[in-house]
N, C-alpha and C positions, 0 to 999 in steps of 0.2 A: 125554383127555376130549373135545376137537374132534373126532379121528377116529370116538370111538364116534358121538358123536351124529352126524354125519357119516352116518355106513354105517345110521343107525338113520333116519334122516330117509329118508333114497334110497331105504330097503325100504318108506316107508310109500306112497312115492309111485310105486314099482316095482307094491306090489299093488294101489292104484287104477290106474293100468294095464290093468292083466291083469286084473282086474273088467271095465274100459269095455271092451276088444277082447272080451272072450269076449261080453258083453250086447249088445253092437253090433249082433251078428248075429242075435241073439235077439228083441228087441225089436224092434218095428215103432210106427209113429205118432207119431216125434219131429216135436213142432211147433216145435221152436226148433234155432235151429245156433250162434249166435252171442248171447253176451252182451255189454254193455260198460255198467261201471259206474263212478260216482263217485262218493267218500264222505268223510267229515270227523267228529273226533268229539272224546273226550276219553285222552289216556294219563295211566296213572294209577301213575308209579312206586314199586316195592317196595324199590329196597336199591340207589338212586344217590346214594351219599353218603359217600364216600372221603375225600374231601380236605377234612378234617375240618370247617368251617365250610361246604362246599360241595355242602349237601343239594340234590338238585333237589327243585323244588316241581312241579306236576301240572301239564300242559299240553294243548296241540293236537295236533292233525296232521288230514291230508287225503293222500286220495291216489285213480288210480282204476286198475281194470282190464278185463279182456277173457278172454274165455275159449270153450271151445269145446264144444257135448256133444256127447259120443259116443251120449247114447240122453237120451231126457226126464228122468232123473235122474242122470247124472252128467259134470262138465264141469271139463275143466283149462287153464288157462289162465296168464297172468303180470299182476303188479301192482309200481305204486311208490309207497308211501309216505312220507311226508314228515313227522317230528315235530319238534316243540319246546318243549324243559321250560324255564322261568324258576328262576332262582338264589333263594334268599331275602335279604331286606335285612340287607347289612355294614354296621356302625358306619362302617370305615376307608376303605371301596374301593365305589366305584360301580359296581352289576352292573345300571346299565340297559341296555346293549346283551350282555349277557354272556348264553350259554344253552346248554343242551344241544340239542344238533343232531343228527338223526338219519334218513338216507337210506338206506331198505330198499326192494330190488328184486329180485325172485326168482318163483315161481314159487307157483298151487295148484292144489289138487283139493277139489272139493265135491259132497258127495251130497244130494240135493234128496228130502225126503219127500214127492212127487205124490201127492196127493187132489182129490177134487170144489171144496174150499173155497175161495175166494181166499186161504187164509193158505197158504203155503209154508212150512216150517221144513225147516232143512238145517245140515249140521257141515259147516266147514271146514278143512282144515290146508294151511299154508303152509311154504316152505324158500325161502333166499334169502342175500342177501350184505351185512349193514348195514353204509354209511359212516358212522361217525361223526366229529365235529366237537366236543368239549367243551370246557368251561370249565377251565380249570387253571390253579394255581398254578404259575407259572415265573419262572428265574433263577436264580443259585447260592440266594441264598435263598429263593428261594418266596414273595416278595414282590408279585409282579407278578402279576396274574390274564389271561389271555390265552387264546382259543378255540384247540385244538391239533388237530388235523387227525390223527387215526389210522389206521392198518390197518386195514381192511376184515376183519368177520368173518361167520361162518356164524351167520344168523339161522331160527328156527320158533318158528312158531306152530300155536295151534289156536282155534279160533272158534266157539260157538252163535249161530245166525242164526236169521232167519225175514223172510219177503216176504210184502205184500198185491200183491196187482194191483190196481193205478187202471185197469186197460185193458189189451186182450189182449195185447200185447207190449209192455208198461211196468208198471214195480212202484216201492215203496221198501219198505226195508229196516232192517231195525236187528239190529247184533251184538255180544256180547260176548265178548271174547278174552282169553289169555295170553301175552305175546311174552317170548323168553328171546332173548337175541344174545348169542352166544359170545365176547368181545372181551376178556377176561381174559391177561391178558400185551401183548396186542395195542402197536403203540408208535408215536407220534409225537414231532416232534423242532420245538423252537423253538428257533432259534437257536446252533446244534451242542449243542445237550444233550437227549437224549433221555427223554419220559414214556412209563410205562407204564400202561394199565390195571389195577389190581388186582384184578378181581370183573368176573366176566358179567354183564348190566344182564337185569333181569328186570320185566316192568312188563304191567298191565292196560290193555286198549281198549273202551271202550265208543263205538260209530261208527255213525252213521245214511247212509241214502246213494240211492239212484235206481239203477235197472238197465231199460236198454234188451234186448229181443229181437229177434233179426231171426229169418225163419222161414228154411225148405228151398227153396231154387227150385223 
């Protein structure tokens, strides 16, 4: 299952690719070369809640990036984000420092709808490598609740956006996305006894955010 998505992720960002190189030379009157942007919003988990009593509840994250066009409408670049989901309240066990943690950094591609208007709208997909950090029950019995540091998995996304411009090289933005991280088997170890992930973490973003342009020398 990793590998397919794997080889199916790489082809989407092989044919944005080979789209920018061949329009590259096509196009003429790129007024921007360089993005750099940062943003913060809301994740909104689907099916993290394994470890029975250890639903996550909805949380933050922030993260920013940078990117490059190859012509006025399309530009790839890398990002890092940063989440974190809060536990819901246990009878027995205190989860106020307890959470899910989540450190995705990888790569996109985005195609920009250019028209006359200041509104932008543009898709994005992303591929990358999420660490995670969770909440788990540990010890022979499963007693102990403890953040457990996992394997790193193959993370994608895809994103509907849209930009105003405040001014000719500065905008904000707002997007909504679906992230899936592939971390199903995936394993950490507390204490010589190793956890596994059960289920790939699949979760919604909705994210507001600021992007800088710089223009062509």
């Amino acid at each position: 299952m990793k590998k397919t998505a794997l080889i199916f992720v790489l082809a989407i960002f092989l044919g944005f690719s080979t789209v920018a190189i061949a329009q590259e030379e096509e196009e003429t009157g790129n007024w921007r070369n360089f993005e750099v942007s940062m943003y913060g919003g809301l994740t909104l988990p689907s099916n993290i809640d394994w470890y029975d009593t250890l639903a996550a509840e909805n949380g933050l994250h922030f993260g920013g990036s940078g990117g490059y066009y190859f012509n006025e409408r399309i530009c790839l670049g890398a990002y890092f984000t940063y989440s974190q989901m809060a536990l819901p309240e246990l009878a027995d066990v205190d989860v106020t420092d307890m959470n899910y943690k989540m450190y995705d950094i990888g790569i996109y591609g985005k195609y920009a709808f250019v028209g006359e208007s200041n509104f932008e709208p543009y898709v994005r997909l992303s591929a990358g490598a999420n660490f995670a950090k969770f909440a788990t029950w540990v010890g022979p019995d499963r007693r102990r609740l403890r953040e457990v540091s996992y394997d790193p998995g193959l993370s994608a996304a895809g994103y509907l956006g849209a930009m105003y411009y405040t001014s000719d090289y500065g905008a904000i933005f707002a997007e909504l996305g679906y992230h899936m991280d592939f971390l199903q088997y995936d394993e950490g170890t507390f204490q010589d006894i190793t956890y596994s992930i059960p289920d790939d973490v699949k979760y919604a973003e909705v994210r507001v955010g600021v992007v800088v342009f710089f223009r062509p020398e």
